[in-house]
C-alpha positions in Angstrom: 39.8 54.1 19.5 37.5 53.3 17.2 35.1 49.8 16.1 36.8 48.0 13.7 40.3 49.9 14.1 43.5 47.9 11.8 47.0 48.2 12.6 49.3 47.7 9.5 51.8 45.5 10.9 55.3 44.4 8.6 55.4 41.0 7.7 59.4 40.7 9.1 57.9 42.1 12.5 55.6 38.9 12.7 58.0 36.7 12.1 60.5 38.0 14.4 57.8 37.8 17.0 56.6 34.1 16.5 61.1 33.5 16.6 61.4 34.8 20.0 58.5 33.1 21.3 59.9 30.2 20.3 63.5 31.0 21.0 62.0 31.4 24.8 59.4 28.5 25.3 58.4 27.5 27.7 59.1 30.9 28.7 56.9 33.1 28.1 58.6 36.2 25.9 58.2 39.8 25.9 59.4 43.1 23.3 58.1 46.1 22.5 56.5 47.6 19.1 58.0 50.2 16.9 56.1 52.0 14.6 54.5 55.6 13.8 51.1 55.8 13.1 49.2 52.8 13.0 51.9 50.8 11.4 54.3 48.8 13.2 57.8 48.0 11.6 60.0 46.9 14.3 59.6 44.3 17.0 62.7 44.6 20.0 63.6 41.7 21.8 63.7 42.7 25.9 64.6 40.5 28.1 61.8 38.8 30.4 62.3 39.8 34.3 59.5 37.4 35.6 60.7 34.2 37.3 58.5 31.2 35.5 57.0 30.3 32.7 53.3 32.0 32.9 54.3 35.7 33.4 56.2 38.5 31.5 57.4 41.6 32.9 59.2 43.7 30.2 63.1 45.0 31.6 62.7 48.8 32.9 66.3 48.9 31.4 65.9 47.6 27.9 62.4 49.8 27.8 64.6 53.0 28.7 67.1 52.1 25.7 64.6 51.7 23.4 62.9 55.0 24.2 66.6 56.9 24.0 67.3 55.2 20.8 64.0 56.7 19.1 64.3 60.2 20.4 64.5 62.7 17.2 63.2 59.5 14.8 59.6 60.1 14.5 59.3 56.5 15.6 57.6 55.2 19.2 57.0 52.3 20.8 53.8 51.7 20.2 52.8 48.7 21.9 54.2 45.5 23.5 54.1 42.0 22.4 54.7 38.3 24.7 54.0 34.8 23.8 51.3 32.3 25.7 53.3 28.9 24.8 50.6 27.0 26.4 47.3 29.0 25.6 45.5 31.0 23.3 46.1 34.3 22.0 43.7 36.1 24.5 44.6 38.0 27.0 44.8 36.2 30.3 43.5 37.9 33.9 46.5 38.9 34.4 47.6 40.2 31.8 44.1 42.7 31.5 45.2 43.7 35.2 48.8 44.6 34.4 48.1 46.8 31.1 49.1 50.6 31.5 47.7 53.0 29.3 44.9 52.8 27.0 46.0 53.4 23.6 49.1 51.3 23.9 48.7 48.1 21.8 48.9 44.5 23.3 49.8 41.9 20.5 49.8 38.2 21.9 51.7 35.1 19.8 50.7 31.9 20.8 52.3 28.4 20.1 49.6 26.5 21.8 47.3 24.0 19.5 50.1 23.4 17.1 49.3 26.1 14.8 50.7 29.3 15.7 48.5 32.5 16.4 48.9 36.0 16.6 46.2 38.3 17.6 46.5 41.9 19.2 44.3 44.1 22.0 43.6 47.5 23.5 43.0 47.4 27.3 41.1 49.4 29.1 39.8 48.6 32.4 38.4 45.2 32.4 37.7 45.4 29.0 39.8 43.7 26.2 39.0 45.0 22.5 40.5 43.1 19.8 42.3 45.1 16.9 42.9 43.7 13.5 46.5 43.1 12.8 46.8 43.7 8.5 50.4 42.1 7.6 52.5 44.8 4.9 
C-alpha cells in the first residue's frame, strides 16, 4: 500500500452506508464492500452479532453468502464498513485489535457531532493509515 493511496468509491454505496447506520443507531452497524480494483460499488448489509451498542462483529453466515454469491464475477469483498453513532470516524482500540488482514479496507460512518462522516483505514499492526475515499 502506498502514501497517498484513493479508493474510488460509488456515490449510492455511501449513501447506503450512512442508511444502515442510521437504520441501526444506537447500534452500531456492520457490511462488507464489493468492488474490483480499487473501486467499490456495492455496500451489503450483514447482520451485527455483537450484543450492545459499542461493538460489531460481522455474521460468519452472511460473510459466507456474500463470498458464494461473487464466485465467477470478478468482484470481491474488498473491505468492511460499521458505524460509530456516538464517536468519530477513527478507528477505536478495539477496532485496530480486531482487524484481519492488511490490505482489507476498513471504512467507518459516523453520526456523532451532527454532521455525518465517513472516513476509511488500512490496519496493520497497531498502525491505522487513512485512505482517501473519491465518491464516483
Amino acid at each position: 500500500m502506498n502514501e497517498g493511496e484513493r479508493v474510488g468509491i460509488a456515490a449510492a454505496v455511501l449513501q447506503a452506508v450512512f442508511a444502515h447506520a442510521r437504520d441501526e443507531a444506537p447500534r452500531e452497524c456492520c457490511g462488507l464492500l464489493v468492488g474490483s480494483g480499487s473501486s467499490i460499488d456495492e455496500a451489503v448489509r450483514t447482520s451485527n452479532v455483537e450484543p450492545g451498542t459499542t461493538r460489531y462483529r460481522v455474521d460468519p453466515a452472511d460473510h459466507f453468502r456474500l463470498i458464494k454469491r461473487l464466485r465467477g464475477t470478478g468482484r470481491d469483498i474488498l473491505g468492511a464498513y460499521h458505524s460509530h453513532p456516538r464517536s468519530p470516524a477513527r478507528p477505536s482500540p478495539t477496532d485496530i485489535a480486531e482487524a484481519s488482514g492488511e490490505g482489507f479496507l476498513y471504512v467507518i460512518a459516523s453520526l456523532a457531532e451532527g454532521t455525518p462522516e465517513i472516513r476509511a483505514f488500512r490496519i496493520h499492526g497497531a498502525a491505522a493509515r487513512e485512505v482517501t475515499l473519491e465518491p464516483r
